[in-house]
C-alpha positions as CSV (number, residue, x, y, z in Angstrom):
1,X,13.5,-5.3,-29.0
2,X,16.0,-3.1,-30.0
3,X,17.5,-2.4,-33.1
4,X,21.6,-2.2,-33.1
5,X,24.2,-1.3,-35.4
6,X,26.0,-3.8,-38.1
7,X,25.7,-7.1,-36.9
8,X,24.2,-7.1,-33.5
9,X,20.4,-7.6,-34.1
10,X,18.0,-7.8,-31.7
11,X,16.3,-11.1,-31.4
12,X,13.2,-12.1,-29.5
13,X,13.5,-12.7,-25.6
14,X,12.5,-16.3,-24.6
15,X,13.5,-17.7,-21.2
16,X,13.2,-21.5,-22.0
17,X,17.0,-22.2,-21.1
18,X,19.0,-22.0,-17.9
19,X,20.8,-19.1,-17.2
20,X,24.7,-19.9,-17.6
21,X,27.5,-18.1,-16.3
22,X,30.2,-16.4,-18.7
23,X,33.2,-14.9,-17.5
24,X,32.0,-11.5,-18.9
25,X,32.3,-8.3,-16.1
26,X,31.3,-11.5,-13.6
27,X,27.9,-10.9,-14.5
28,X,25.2,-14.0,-15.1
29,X,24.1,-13.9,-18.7
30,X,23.2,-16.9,-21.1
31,X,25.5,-17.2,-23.9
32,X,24.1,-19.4,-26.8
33,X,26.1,-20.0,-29.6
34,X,25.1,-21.2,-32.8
35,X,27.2,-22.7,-35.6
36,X,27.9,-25.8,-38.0
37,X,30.9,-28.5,-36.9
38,X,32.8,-26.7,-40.1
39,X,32.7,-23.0,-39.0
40,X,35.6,-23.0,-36.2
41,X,35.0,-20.4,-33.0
42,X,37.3,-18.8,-30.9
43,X,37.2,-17.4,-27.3
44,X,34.1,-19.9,-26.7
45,X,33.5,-18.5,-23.0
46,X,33.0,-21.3,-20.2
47,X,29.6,-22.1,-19.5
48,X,28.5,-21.1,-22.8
49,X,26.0,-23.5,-24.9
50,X,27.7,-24.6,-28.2
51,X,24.5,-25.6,-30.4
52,X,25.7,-27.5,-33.7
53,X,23.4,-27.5,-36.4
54,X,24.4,-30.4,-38.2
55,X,24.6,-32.7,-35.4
56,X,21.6,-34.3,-35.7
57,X,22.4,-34.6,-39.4
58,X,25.8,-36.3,-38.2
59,X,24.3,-38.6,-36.0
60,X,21.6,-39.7,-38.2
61,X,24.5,-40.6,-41.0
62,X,26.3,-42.6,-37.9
63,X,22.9,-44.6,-37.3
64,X,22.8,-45.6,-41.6
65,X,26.0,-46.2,-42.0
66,X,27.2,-49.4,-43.5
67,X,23.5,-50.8,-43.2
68,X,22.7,-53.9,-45.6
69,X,20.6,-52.7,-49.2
70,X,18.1,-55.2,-48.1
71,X,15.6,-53.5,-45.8
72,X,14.8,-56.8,-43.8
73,X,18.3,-56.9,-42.8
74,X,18.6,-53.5,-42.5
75,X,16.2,-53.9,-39.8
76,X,18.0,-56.4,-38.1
77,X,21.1,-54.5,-38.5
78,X,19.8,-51.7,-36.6
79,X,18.1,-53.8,-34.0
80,X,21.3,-55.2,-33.0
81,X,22.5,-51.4,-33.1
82,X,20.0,-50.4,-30.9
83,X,20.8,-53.1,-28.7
84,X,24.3,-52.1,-28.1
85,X,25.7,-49.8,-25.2
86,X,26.5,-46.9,-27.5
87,X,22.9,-46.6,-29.0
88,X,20.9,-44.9,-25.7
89,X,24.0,-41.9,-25.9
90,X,23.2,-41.4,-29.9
91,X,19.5,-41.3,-28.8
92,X,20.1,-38.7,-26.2
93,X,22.4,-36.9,-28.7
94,X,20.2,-37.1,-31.5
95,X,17.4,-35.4,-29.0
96,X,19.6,-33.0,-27.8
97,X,20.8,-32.2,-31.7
98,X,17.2,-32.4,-32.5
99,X,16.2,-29.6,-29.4
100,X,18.8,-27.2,-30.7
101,X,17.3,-27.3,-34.2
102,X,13.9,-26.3,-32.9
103,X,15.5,-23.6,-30.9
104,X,17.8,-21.8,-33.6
105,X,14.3,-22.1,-35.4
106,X,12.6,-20.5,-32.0
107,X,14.9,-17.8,-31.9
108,X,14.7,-17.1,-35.5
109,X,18.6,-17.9,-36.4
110,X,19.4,-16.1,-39.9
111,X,22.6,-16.4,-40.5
112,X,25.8,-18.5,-38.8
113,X,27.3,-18.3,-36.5
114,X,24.8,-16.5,-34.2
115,X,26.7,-15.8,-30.4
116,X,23.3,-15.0,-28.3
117,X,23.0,-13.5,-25.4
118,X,20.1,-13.3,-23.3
119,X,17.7,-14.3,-26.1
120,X,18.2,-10.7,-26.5
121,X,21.2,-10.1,-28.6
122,X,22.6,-11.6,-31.6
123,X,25.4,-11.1,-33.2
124,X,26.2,-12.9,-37.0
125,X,28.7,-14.1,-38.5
126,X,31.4,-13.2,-35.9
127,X,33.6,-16.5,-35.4
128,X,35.2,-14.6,-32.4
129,X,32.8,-14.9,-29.9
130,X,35.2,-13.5,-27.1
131,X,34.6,-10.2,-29.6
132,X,31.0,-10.5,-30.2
133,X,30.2,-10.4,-26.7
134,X,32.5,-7.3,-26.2
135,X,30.2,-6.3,-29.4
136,X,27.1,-6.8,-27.0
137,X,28.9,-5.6,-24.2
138,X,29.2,-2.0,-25.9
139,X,25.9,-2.0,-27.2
140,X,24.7,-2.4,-23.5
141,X,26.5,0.1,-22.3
142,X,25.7,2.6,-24.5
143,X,22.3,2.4,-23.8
């Protein structure tokens, strides 16, 4: 690991996710950005993995809400819910929410938003992630 001025940190190197594509110098790097739904990014690359904090939070609100005070129709509530078309996509939401929780904990995420790249670099609280990764960018090429 390397340690890097200001904001870009070094961060561990794990190479649990697919390698995407960002349109940086054509190269193949994995760009992993994480935030909250009320921090608002620019220059969000293509190919780049958006991972929102609160989602599960979000989605666990959506499944509660409006349910009866009385648990045993509660229950039956959300076993109509869960019979419904909608409630497999909120499942596989609420997993993939849940996944990205367990990897800004993985990757030891201090402070948002964190634009990753590689598993290598980090840089905080940069909303402009266009910038951060010409942040990276210059850090690599110093080297």
């Amino acid at each position: 690991m390397q340690h890097l001025p200001r904001l870009l940190i070094a961060t561990m190197m794990l190479s649990s996710l697919t390698p995407l594509a960002c349109a940086d110098q054509n190269s193949q790097q994995q760009v992993t950005i994480y935030t909250t739904s009320e921090i608002a990014l620019q220059g969000v690359p293509a190919g780049a993995e958006v991972i929102y904090l609160d989602r599960q939070r979000q989605i666990e609100a959506m499944l509660s809400q409006g349910l009866p005070p009385n648990p045993h129709q509660a229950a039956m509530t959300m076993q109509q819910r869960m019979a419904g078309p909608e409630f497999a996509q909120l499942v596989q939401e609420l997993r993939k929410a849940s996944d990205g929780l367990l990897k800004a904990k993985v990757h030891k995420i201090q402070k948002l938003p964190a634009v990753t790249v590689d598993h290598t670099y980090v840089v905080y609280g940069q909303t402009n992630v266009g910038l951060a990764l010409r942040q990276i960018q210059a850090t690599r090429n110093g080297q």
